[in-house]
Structure formats: C-alpha cells, structure tokens
N, C-alpha and C positions, 0 to 999 in steps of 0.2 A: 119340894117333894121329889123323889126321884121315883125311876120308872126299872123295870125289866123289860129288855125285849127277845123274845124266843125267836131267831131267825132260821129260816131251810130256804138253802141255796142249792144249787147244782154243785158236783164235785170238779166238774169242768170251769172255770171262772168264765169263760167267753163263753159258753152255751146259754141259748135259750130257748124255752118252749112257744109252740104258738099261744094264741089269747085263749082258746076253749083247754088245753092242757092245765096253763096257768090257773084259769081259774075254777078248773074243777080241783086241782090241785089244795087252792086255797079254800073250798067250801071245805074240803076232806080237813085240813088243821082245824077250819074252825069247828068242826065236827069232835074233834080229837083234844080240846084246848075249852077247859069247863072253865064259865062264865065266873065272873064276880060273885060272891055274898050279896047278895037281897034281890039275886036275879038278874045283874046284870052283864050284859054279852062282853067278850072281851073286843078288843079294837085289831083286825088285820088289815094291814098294808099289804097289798101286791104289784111289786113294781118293777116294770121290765127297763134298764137303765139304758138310759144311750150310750154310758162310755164304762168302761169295769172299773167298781168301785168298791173300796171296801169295807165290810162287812166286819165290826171286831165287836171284839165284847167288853166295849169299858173297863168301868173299875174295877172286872172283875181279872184281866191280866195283870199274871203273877211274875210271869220270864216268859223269856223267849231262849231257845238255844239253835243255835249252827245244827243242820243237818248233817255235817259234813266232819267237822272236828269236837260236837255236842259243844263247847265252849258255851257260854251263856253271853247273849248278845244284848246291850246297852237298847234301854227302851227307847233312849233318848234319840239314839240311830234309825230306829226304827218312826218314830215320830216323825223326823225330819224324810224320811223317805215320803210319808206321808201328805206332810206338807206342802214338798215336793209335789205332786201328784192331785192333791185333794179336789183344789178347783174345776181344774178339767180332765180328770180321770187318769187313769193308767195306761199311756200305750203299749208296754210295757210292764212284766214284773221280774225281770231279769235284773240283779243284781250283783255284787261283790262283797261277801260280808266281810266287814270288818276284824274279825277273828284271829283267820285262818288266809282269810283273801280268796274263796274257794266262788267260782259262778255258782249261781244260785236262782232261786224265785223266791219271791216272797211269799208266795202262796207254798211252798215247801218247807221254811221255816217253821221248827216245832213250840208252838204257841203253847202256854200253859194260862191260861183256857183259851175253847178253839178259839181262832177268828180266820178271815177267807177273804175271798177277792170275788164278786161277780158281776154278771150283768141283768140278772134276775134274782128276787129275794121274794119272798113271805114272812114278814113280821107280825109276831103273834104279842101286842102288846099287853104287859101283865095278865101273863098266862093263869098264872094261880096252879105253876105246876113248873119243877125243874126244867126236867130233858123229857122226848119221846123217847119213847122204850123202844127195842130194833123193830120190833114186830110191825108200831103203827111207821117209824120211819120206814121199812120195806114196802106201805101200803103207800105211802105219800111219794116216794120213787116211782112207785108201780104207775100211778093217776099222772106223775110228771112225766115219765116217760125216759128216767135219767136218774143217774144215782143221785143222792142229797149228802148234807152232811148239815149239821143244826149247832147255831152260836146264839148262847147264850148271854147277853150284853146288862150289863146296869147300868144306867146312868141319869 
C-alpha cells in the first residue's frame, strides 16, 4: 500500500520555531486536513530535525531543472547528492550543477513537484486533500511565525 504525505516546512531550510509555535502550528493542519471515511483522524508528524534534512516528494517528481541555465538536470545526480548526505544531514546545500557548472543550492533548484530542505516539518499523513489553498497556508505561516511552503510526497 502506499501513502501520501502533505508536508509544510519553513521557507528557510535552517529555521526553526520554538515547541508552542510548532505545535500550535500543527493543531492548526490538523484542523485544516479532514479526517479519513468512517471518521477517521488523519496521522500528523511534527518534527524538529537535528540536522537539515530533506523533504521531497516521492514518486511524485517529474524533473528537476538548473536555475541558472533552466537545462533539465539528471535525477540520478541529484539522488546521489542525496545519498551523499542522507545519513547524517546536510552541512551544507551548496552545489555545482552538472549542466552549466553554475554554484548553486539545492534548495534553489526548480523541482517539478515541490520538494525542500529542512529542520522542521509537519506531515499530514493521507490528507484526503491535494494542496492547502494560499488562504489557510497564510493562516499556518501566521501560527508558525515564518513563511511555509508545502510538499506533497507519495510513496
């Protein structure tokens, strides 16, 4: 069986909010994130990471392209950056793409669907709903304290 996960991170990768931010933050999704068929609540994760980590959206990335010279950049590069990285976080999201050779972040790279880098996340597991719409995302920023930005992942 696979899953969906609606995630809203900071648009800052290395920020984070204190614990009463976060989790009013996260009462406000689950407010926002209607429950299963026969009454049942969906599942949120709130988790403030020790090291930036990232945030993608499974199978649901289609490309990736260079910010710099738009070129479409090889998943598989970006995979291995990853790997690179995965165990013990990001020090790091400063790059050289492949492309163009242009410096770069990875977190600047134009993902098709989003994905991100953080140190804090809210996972809204099978939401039983796409995206937030900007209105409640501007209410979930408002309760964070910090802009958001929300990935939607399958896997």
């Amino acid at each position: 069986m696979s899953d969906d996960v609606l995630s809203i991170i900071p648009t800052d990768p290395w920020w984070q909010p204190d614990r009463a931010a976060g989790e009013r933050t996260a009462a406000l999704a689950e407010e926002l994130a209607p429950g299963l068929p026969g009454g049942v609540e969906v599942e949120i994760d709130t988790t403030w990471h020790d090291v930036l980590t990232v945030v993608d959206c499974g199978a649901n990335l289609e490309r990736i392209r260079c910010p710099q010279c738009r070129a479409s950049i090889d998943t598989e590069w970006w995979a291995d950056r990853l790997d690179d990285h995965g165990q013990d976080g990001f020090a790091t999201l400063a790059v050289e793409v492949p492309c163009c050779g242009a410096a770069t972040s990875l977190d600047l790279l134009d993902y098709d669907w989003p994905c991100g880098f953080a140190r804090f996340e809210i996972a809204v597991w099978n939401p039983e709903r796409d995206w937030f719409e900007d209105e409640e995302l501007a209410a979930i920023a408002d309760a964070l304290g910090h802009s958001v930005k929300q990935i939607r992942a399958h896997i």
